[in-house]
Rosetta silent file (secondary structure, phi, psi, omega in degrees, C-alpha in Angstrom):
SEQUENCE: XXXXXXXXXXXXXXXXXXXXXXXXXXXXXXXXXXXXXXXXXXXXXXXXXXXXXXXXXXXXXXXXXXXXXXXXXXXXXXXXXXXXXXXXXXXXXXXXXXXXXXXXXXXXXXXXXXXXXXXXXXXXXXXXXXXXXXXXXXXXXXXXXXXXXXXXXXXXXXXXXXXXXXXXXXXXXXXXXXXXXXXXXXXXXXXXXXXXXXXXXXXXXXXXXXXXXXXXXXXXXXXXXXXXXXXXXXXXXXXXXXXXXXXXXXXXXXXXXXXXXXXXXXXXXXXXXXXXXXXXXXXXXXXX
SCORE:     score description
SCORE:     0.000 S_00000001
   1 L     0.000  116.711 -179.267   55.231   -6.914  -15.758 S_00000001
   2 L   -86.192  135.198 -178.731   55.879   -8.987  -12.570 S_00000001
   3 L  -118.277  149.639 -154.913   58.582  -11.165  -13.121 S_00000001
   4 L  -120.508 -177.535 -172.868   58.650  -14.340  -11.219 S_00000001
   5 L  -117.042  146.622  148.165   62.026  -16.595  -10.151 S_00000001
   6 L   -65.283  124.460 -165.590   62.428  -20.183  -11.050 S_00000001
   7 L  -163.243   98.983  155.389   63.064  -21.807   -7.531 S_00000001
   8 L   -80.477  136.485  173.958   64.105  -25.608   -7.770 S_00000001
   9 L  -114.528  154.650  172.605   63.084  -26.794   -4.505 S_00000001
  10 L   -87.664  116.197  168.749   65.334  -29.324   -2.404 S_00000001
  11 L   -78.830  130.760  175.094   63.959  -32.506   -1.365 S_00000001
  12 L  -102.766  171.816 -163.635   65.790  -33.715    0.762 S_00000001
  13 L   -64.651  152.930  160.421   66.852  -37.807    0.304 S_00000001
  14 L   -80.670  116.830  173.395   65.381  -40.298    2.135 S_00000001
  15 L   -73.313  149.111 -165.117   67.778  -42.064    4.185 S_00000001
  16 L   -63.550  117.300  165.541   69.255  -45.311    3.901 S_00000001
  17 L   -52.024  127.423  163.453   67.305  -48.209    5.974 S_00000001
  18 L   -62.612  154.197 -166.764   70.310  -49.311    7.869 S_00000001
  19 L   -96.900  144.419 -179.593   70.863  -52.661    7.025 S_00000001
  20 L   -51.130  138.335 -176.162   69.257  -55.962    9.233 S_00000001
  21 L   -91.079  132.080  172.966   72.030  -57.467   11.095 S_00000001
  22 L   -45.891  137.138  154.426   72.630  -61.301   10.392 S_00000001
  23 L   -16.996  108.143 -173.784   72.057  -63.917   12.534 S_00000001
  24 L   -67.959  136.864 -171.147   74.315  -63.970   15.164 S_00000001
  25 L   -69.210   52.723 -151.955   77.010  -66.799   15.202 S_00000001
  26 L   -85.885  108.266  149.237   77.375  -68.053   19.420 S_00000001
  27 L   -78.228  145.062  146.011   80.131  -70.748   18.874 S_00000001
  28 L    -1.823  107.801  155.475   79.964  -73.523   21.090 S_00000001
  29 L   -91.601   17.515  156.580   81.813  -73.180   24.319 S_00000001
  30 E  -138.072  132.505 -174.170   82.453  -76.902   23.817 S_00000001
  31 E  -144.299  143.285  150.544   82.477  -78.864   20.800 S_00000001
  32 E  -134.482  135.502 -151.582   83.831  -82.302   19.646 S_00000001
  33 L  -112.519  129.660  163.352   83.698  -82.597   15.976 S_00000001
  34 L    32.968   42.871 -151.915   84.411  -86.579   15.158 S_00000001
  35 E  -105.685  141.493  171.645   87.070  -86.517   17.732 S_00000001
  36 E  -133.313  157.311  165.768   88.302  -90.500   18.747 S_00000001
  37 E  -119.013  127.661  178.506   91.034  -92.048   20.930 S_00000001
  38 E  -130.099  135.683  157.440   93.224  -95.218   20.134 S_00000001
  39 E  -135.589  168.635 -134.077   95.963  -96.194   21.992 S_00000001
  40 L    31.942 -127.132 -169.650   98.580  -98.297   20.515 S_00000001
  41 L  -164.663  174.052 -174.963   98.927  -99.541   17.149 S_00000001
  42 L    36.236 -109.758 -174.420   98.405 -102.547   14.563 S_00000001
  43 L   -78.136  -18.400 -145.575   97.581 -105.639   16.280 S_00000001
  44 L  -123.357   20.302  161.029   97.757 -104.171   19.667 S_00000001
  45 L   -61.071  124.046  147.133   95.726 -100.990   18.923 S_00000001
  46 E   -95.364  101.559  173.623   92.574 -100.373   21.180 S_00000001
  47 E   -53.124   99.509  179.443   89.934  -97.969   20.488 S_00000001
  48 E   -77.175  -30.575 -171.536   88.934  -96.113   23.987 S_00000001
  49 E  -146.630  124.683  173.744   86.540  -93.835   21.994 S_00000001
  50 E   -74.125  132.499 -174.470   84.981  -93.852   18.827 S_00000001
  51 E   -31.855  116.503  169.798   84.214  -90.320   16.594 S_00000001
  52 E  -127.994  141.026  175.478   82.154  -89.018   18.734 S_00000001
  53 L  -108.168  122.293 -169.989   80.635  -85.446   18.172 S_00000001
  54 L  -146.719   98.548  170.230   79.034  -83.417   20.840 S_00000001
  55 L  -102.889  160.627 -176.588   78.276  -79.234   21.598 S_00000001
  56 E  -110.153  129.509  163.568   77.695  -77.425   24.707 S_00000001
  57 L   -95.637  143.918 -170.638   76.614  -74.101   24.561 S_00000001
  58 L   -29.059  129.687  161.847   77.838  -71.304   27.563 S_00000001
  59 L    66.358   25.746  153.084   76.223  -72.394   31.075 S_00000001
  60 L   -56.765  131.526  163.647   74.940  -76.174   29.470 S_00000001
  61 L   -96.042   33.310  177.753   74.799  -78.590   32.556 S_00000001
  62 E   -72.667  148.193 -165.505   75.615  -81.939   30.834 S_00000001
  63 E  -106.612  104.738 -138.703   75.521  -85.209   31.893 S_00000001
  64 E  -123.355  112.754 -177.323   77.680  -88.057   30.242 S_00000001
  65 E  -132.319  143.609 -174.917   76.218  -92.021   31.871 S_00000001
  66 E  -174.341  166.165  160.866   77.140  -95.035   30.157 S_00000001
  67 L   -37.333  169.591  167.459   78.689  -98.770   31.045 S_00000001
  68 L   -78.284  133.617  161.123   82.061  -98.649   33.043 S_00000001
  69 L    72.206   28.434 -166.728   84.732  -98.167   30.388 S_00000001
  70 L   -94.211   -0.959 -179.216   82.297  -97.031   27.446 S_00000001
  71 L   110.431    7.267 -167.184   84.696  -93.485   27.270 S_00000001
  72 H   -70.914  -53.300 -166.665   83.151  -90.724   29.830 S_00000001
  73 H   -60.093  -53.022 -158.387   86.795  -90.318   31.843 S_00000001
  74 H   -56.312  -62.032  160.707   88.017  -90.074   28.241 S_00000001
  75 H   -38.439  -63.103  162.191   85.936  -87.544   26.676 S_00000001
  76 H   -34.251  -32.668 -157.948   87.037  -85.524   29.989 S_00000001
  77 H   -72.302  -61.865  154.698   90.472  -86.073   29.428 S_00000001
  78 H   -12.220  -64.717  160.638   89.937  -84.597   25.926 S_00000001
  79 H   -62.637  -73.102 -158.479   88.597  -81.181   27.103 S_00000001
  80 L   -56.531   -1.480  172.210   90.975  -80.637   29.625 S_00000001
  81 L    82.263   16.352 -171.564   93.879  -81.285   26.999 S_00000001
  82 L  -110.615    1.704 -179.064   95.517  -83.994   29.013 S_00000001
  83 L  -141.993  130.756  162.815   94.893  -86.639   26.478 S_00000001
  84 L   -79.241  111.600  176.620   95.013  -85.344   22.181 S_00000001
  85 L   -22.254  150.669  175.935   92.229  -86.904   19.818 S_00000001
  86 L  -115.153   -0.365   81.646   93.703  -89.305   17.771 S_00000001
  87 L   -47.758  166.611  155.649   91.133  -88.270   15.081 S_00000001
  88 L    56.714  167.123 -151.025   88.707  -85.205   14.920 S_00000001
  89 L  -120.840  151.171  143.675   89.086  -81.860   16.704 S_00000001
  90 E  -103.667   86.933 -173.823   88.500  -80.792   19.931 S_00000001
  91 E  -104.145  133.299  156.599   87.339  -76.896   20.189 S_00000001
  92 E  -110.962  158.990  175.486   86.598  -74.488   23.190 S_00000001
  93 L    18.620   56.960 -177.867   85.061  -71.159   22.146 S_00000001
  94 L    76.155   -3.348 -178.671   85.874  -72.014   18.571 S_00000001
  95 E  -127.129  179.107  176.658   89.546  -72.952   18.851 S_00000001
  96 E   -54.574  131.631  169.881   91.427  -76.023   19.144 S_00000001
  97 L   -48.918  -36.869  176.839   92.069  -77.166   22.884 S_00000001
  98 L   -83.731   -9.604  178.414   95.826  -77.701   22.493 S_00000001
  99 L  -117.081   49.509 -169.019   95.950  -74.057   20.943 S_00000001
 100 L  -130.644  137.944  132.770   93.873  -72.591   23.754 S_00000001
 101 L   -62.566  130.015  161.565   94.617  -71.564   27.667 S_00000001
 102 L  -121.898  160.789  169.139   91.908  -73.029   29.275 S_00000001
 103 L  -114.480  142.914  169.705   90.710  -72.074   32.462 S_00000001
 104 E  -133.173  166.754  150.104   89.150  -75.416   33.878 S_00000001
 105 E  -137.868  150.513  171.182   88.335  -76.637   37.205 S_00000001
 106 E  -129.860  156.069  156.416   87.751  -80.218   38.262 S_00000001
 107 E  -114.128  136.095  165.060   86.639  -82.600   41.044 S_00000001
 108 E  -127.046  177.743 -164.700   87.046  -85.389   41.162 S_00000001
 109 L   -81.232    0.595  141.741   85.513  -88.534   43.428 S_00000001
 110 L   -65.733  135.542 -169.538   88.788  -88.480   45.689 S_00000001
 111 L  -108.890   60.328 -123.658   89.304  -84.783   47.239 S_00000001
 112 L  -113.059   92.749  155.515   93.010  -84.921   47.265 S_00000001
 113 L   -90.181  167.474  175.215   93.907  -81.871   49.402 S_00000001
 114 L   -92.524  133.481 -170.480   97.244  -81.056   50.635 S_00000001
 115 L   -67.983    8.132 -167.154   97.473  -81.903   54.520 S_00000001
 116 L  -118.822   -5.877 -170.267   99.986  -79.510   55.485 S_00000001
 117 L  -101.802  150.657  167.704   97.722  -76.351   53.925 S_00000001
 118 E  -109.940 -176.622 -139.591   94.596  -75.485   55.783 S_00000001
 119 H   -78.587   -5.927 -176.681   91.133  -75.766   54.055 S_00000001
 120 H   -59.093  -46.481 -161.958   91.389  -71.781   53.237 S_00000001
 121 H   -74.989  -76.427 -170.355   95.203  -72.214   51.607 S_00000001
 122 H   -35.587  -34.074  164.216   94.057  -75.347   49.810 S_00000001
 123 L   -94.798   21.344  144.230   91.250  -73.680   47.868 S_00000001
 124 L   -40.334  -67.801 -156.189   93.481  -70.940   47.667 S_00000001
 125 L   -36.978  -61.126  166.457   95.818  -72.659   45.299 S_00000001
 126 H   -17.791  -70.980 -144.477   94.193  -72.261   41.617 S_00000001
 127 H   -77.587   21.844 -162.704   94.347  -68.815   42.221 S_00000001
 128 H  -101.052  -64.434 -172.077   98.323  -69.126   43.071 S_00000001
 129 H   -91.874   -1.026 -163.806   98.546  -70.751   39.567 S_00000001
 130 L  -124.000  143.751  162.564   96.396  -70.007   37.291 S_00000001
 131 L   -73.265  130.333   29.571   96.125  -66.287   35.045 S_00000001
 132 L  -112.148    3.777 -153.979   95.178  -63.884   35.992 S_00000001
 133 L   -84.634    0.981 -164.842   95.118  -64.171   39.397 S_00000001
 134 L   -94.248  -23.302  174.325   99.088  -65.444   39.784 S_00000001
 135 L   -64.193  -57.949  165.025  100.045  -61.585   38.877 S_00000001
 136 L  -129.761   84.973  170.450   98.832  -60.664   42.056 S_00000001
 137 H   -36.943  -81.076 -174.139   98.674  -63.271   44.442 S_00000001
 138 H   -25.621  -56.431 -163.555  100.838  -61.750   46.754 S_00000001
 139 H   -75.869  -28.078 -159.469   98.805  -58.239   47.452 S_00000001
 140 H  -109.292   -3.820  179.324   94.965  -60.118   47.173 S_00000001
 141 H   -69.836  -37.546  162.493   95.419  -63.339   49.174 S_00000001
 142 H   -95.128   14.738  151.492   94.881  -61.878   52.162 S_00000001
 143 H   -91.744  -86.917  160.666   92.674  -59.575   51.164 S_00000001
 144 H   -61.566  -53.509 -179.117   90.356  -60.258   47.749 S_00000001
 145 H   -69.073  -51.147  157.267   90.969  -63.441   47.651 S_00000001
 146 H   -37.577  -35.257 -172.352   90.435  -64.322   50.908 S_00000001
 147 H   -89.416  -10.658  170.927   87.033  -62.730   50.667 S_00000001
 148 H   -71.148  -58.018  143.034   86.393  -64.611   47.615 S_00000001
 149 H     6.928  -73.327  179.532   87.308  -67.569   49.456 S_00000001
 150 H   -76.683  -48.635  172.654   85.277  -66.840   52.304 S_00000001
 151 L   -74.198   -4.477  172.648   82.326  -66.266   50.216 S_00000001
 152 L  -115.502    4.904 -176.411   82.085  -69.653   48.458 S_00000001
 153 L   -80.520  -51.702 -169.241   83.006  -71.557   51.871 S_00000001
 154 H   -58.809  -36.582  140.589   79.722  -69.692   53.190 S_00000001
 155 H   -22.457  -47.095 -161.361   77.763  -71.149   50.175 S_00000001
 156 H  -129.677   32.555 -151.661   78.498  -74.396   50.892 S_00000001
 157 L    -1.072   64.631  179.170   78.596  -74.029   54.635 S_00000001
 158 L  -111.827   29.153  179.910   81.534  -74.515   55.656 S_00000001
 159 L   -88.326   29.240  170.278   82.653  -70.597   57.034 S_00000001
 160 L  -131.830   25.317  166.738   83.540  -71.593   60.075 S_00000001
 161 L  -145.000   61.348  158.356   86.440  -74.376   59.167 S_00000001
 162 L   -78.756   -3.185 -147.283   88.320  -72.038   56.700 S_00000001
 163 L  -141.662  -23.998 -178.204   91.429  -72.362   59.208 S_00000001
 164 L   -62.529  150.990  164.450   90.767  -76.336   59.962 S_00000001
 165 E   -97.565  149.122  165.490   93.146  -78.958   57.912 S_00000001
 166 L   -35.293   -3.950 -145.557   91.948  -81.758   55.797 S_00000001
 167 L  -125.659  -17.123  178.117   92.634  -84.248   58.199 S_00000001
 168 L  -115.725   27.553  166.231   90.016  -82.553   60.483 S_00000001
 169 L  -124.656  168.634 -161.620   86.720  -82.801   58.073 S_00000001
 170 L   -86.574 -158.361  178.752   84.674  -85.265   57.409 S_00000001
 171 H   -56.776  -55.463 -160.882   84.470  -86.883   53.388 S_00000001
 172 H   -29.300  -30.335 -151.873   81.270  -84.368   52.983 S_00000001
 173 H   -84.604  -63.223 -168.396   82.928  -81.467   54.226 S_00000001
 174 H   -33.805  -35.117 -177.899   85.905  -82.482   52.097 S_00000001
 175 H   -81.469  -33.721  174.895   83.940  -82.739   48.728 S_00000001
 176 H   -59.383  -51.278  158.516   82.209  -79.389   49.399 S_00000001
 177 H  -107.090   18.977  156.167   85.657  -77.602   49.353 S_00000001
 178 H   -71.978  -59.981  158.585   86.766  -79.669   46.962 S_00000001
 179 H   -20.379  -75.824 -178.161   83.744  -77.666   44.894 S_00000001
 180 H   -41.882  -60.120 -164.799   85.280  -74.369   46.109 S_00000001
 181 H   -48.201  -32.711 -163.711   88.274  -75.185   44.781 S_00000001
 182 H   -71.599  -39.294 -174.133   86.806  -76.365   41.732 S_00000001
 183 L  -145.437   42.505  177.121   85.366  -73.014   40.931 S_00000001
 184 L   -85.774  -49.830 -161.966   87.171  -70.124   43.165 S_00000001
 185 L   -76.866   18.580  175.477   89.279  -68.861   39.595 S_00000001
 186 L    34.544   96.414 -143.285   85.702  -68.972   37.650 S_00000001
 187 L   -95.906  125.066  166.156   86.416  -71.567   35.286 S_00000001
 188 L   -47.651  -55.944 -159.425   85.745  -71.359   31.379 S_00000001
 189 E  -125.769  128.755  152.882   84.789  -75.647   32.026 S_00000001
 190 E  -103.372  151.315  172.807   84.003  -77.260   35.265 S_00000001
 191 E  -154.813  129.937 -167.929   84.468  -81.171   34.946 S_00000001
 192 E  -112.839   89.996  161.948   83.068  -83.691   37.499 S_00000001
 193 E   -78.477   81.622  151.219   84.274  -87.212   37.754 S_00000001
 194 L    96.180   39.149 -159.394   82.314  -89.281   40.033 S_00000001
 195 L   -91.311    7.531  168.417   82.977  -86.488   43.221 S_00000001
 196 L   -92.437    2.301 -138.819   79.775  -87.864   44.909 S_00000001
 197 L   -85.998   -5.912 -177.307   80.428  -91.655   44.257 S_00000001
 198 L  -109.593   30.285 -166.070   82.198  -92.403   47.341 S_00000001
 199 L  -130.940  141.679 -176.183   79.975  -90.861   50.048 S_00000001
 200 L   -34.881  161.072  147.120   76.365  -91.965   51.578 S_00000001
 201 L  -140.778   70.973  159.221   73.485  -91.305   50.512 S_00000001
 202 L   -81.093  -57.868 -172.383   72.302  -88.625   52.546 S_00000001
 203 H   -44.927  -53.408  172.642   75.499  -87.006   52.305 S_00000001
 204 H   -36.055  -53.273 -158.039   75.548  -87.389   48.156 S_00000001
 205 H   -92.497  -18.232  160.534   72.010  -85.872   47.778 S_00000001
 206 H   -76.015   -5.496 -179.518   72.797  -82.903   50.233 S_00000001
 207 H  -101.950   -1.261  155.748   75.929  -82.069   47.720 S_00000001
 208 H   -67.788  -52.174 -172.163   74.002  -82.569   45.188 S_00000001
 209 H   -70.631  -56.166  166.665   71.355  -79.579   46.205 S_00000001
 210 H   -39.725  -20.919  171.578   74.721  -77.536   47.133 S_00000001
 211 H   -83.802  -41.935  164.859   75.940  -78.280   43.889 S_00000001
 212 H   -75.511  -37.889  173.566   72.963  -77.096   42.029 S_00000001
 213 H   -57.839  -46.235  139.410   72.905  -73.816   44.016 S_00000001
 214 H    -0.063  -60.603  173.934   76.560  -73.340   42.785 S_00000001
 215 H   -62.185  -61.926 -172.094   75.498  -73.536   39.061 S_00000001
 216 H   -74.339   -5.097  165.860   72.313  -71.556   39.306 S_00000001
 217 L  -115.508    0.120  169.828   74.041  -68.810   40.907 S_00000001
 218 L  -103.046  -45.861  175.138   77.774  -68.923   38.977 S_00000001
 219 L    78.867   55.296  159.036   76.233  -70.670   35.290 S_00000001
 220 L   -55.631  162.550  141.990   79.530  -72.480   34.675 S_00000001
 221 E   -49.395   50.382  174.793   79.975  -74.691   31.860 S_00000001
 222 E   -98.523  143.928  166.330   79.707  -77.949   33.142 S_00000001
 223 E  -144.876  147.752 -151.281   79.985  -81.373   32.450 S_00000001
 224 E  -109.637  125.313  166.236   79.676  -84.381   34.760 S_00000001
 225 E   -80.243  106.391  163.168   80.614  -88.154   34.664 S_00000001
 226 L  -133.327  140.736  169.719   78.214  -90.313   36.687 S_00000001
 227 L  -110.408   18.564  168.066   77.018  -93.837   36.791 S_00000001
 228 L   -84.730  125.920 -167.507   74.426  -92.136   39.160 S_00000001
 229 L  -113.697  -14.865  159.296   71.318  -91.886   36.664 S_00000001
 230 L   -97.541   12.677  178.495   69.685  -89.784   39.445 S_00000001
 231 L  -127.234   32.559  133.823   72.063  -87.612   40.000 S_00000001
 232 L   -76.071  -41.596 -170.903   72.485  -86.986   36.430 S_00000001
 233 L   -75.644  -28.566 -174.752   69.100  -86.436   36.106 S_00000001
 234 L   -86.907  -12.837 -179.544   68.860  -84.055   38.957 S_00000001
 235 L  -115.839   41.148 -175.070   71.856  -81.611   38.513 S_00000001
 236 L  -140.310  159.113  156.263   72.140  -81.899   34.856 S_00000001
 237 L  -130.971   24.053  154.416   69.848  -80.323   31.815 S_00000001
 238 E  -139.592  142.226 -177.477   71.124  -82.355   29.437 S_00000001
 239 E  -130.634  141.463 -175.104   72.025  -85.965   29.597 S_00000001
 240 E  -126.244  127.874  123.411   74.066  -88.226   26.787 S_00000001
 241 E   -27.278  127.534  168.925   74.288  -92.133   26.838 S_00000001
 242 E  -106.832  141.291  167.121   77.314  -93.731   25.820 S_00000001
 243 L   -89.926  127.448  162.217   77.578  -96.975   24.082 S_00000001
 244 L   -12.196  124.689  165.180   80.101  -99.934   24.950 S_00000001
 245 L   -38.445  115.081   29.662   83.292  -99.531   24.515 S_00000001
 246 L  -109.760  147.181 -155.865   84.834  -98.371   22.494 S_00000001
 247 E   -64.231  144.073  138.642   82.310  -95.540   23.393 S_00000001
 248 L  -158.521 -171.181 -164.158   80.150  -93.317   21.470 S_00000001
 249 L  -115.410  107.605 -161.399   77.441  -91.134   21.841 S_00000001
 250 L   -79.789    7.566  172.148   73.955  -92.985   21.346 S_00000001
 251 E   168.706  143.463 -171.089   71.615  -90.270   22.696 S_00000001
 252 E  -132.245  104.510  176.037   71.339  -86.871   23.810 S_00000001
 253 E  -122.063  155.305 -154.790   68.323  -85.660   25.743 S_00000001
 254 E  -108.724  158.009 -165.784   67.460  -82.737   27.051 S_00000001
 255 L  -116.617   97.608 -168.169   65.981  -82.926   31.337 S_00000001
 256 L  -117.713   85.330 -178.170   62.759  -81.362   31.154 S_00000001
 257 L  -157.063  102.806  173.038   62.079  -80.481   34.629 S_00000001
 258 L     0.024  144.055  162.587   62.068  -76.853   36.165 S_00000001
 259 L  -117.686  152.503  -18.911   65.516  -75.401   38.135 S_00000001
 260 L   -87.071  161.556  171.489   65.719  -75.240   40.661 S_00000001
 261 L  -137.709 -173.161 -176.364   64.937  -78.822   42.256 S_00000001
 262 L  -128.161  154.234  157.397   64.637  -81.135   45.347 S_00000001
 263 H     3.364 -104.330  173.692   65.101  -83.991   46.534 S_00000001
 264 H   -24.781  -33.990  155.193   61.504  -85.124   46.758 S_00000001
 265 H   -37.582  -27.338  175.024   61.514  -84.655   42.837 S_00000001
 266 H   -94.231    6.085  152.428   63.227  -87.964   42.375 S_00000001
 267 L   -85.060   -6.290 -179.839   60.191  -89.909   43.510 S_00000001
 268 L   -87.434  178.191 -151.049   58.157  -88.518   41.355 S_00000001
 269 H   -84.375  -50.738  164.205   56.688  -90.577   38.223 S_00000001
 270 H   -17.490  -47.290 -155.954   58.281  -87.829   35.483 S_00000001
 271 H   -86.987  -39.247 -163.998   61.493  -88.317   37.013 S_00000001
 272 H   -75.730    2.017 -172.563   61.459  -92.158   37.734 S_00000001
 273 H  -100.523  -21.814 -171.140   59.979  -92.908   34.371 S_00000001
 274 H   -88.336  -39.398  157.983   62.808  -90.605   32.788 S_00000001
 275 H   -88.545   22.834 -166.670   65.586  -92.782   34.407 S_00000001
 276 H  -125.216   -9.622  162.048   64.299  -95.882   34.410 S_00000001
 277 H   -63.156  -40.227 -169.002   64.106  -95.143   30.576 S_00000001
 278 H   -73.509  -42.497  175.051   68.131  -94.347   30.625 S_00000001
 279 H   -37.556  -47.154 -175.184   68.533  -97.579   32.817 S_00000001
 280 H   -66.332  -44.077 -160.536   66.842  -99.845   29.989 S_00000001
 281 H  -102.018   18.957  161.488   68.968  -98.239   27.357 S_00000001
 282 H   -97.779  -42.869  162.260   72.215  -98.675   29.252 S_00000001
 283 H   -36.884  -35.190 -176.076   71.434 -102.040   29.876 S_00000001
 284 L   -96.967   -8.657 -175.843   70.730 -102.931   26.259 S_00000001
 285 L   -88.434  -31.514 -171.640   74.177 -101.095   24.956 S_00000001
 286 L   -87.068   -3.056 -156.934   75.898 -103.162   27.642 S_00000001
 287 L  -113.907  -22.926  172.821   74.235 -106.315   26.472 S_00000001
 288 L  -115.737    0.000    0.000   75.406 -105.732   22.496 S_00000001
């Protein structure tokens, strides 16, 4: 009699699908949720800005054109924390502006260097004051920093007047390390008031193409004030219309034309038909 064994055999389990991962969340790295400005009160209250809501996502190029005194400077003011909403929030990278270090840089269209610094020291400075780079100034300014320095003056050619003062470039050269300055401490926000509006324009439209090489090789955050509607359209890939004061924001279009571009792009009918559309509808906002 052969006797045989009972043998359970072990399966073994199937393993657990790991589970699909959600959508991912990107906050904004700019947002204004209903955020307005008033200054005074009662009778003598004025509205500079109306709720206006707007996001930017990391490395957005936008462009904010409107009447004079429709709110652009304001909105700026806003981000950079130098002015508080008097309604509505202001958030970078999800938090409130006043409970955030920001790192920003600005230009603006005056290049206000200091004359006694030469153009090296003067874009220097940020990195004097701002974290992280004020922990060690001392050891990298003539070293890292210098070469940091060095490396956005050559960008914008200007490496051969790193040692020159302010007093001995012309505006061009001036707005062009105004830029360095603007972005040696790699800025969470860049913000651009007018910094071509007081210069020719040959001079404008080469700092404009120096200005886009900037972007497309750092991918800052930026966003720009101009009552230039081509040189919104040409460094920017988004553009927003403001209405008359007190300002808000009456369109948002996206600039759907290849990076990088030239010059010779703003004759062409795509471009002049896309700003001569923005012209019409600043005209009629300024007119109601």
């Amino acid at each position: 009699m052969s006797g045989g064994m009972n043998m359970s055999a072990s399966i073994p389990a199937t393993p657990a699908k790991p589970a699909m991962p959600g959508p991912v969340h990107i906050r904004p790295a700019l947002e204004l949720q209903d955020a307005s400005v008033v200054f005074g009160a009662g009778d003598k209250a004025v509205t500079a800005l109306s709720p206006t809501s707007l996001k930017m996502k990391s490395g957005d190029f936008l462009a904010l054109v409107g009447p004079s005194g429709c709110g652009k400077s304001t909105i700026l003011k806003l981000v950079s924390n130098l002015l508080h909403p008097s309604s509505g929030l202001v958030l970078v990278g999800g938090k409130e502006a006043k409970a955030k270090e920001l790192r920003i840089g600005m230009a603006f269209q005056n290049p206000t260097m200091l004359p006694w610094l030469t153009i090296e020291q003067n874009i220097m400075v940020p990195l004097k004051i701002v974290e992280p780079f004020k922990k060690t100034f001392r050891q990298d300014k003539k070293g890292a920093f210098r070469d940091r320095v060095h490396a956005l003056l050559r960008q914008v050619g200007l490496q051969d007047f790193a040692t020159h003062y302010p007093w001995q470039l012309s505006g061009g050269m001036l707005q062009r390390s105004n830029l360095c300055r603007a972005l040696i401490h790699e800025p969470d926000l860049l913000l651009l008031d007018e910094p071509f509006g007081a210069l020719d324009q040959f001079t404008r439209e080469e700092l404009w193409q120096i200005m886009q090489n900037l972007y497309l090789d750092r991918k800052p955050t930026v966003l720009l004030v101009t009552h230039d509607l081509r040189e919104a359209g040409y460094l920017a890939n988004r553009i927003c219309v403001m209405s008359a004061r007190p300002g808000r924001i009456i369109s948002d279009e996206p600039v759907n034309i290849p990076q990088p571009r030239d010059i010779g792009m703003i004759y062409s009918p795509e471009f002049v038909e896309m700003t001569q559309g923005l012209r019409e509808l600043i005209a009629q906002v300024r007119s109601t």
